[in-house]
C-alpha positions in Angstrom: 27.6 -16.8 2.9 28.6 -17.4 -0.7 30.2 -14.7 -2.7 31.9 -14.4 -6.4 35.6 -13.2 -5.8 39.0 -12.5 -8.4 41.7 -13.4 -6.7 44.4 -10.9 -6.5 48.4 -11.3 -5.5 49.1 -9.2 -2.4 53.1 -8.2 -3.4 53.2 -6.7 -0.2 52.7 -9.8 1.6 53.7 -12.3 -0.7 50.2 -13.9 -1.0 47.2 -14.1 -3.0 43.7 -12.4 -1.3 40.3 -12.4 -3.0 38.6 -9.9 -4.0 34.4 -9.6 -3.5 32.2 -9.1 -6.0 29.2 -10.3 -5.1 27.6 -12.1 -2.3 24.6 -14.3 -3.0 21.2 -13.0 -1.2 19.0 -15.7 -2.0 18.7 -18.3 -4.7 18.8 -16.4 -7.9 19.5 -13.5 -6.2 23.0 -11.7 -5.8 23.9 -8.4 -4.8 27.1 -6.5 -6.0 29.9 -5.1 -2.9 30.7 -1.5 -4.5 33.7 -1.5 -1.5 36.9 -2.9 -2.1 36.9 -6.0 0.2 39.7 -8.8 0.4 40.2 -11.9 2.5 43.5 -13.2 2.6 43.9 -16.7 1.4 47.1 -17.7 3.3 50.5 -18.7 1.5 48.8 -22.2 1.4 47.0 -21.3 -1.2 48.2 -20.7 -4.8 46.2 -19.3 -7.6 46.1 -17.5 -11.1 45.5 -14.0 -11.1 42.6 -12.7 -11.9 41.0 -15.6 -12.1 36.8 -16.2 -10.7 35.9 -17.9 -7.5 33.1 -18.9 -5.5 34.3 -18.4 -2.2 32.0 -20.0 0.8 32.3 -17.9 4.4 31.7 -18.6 7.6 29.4 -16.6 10.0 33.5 -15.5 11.4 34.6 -14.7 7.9 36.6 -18.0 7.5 36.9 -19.4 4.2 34.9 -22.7 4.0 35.3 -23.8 0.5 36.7 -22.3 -2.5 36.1 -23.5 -6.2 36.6 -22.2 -9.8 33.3 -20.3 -11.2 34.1 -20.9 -14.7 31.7 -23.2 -15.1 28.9 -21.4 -13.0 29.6 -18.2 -15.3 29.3 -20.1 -18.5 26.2 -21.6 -16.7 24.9 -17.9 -16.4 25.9 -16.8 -20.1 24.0 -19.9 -21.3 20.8 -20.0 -19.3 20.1 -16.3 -19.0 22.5 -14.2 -22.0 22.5 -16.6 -24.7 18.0 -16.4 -24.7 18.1 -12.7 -24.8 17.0 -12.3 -21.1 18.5 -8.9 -20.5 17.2 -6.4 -16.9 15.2 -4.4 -19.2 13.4 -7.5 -20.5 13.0 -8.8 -16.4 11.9 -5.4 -15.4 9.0 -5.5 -18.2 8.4 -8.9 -17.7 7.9 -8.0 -14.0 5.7 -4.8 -15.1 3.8 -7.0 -17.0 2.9 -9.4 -14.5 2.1 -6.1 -12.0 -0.6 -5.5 -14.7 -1.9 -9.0 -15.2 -2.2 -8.9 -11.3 -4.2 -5.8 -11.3 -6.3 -6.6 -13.6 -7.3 -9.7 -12.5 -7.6 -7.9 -9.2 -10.4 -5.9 -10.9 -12.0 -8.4 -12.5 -12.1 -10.9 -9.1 -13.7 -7.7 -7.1 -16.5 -7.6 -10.2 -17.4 -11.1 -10.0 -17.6 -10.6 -6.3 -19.8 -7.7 -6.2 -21.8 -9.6 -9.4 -22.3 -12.6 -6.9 -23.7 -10.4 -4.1 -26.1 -8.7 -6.7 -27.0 -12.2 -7.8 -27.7 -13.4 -4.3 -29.4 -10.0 -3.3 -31.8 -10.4 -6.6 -32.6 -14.7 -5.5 -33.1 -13.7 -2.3 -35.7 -10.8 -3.4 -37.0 -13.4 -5.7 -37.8 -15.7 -3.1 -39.3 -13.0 -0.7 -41.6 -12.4 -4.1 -42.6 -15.9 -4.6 -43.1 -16.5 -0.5 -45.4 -13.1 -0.9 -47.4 -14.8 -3.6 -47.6 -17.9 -2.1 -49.2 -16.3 1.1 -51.4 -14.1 -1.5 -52.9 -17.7 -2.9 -53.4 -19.1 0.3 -55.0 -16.6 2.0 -57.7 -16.1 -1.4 -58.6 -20.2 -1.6 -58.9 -19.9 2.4 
């Protein structure tokens, strides 16, 4: 699983750990960890405080891969802050599109029952013109 870290110095044990933020749910989909959770990096491993990671985990919670996420945060501001998209604009967006959905919805179940009446009408038609086409025959017989 991939998750957005800080790393943090552990004075008490002389090493840096790393902090979880987030852990990525799908895609473009990431959920926040509201508990304090930290891995241990090992005195192997050296880093600035406080500074942003993606961290990769295995399935036994060992640490894969580890790489800056400058660059995938300024990704984020640019793409998504810098346009304006804000929640509150998602969520209408979203609301919107419920809407749309229902209303096409409506209209798809009119044009359905519109079709039956249609075919309901051309078949009554037909029985009409079969009926007068019996009529004639049976008057020039």
């Amino acid at each position: 699983m991939q998750y957005l870290a800080q790393v943090h110095k552990n004075d008490f044990l002389k090493q840096y750990q790393l902090r979880l933020l987030a852990i990525k749910e799908d895609e473009y989909l990431w959920s926040t960890i509201s508990e304090e959770t930290f891995i241990l990096l090992g005195k192997e491993h050296i880093m600035n405080e406080k500074m942003m990671v993606l961290v990769e985990l295995s399935p036994t919670g060992d640490i894969e891969r580890i790489e800056d996420a400058t660059s995938w945060i300024v990704d984020l501001v640019q793409t998504y802050l810098s346009t304006g998209v804000t929640p509150e604009f998602l969520k209408q967006e979203a609301e919107n599109a419920e809407q749309w959905r229902q209303i096409l919805t409506l209209q798809n179940q009119d044009i359905a029952r519109r079709t039956l009446e249609l075919e309901a009408r051309r078949e009554q038609i037909q029985a009409l013109e079969e009926s007068l086409n019996r009529e004639q025959n049976n008057h020039s017989s």
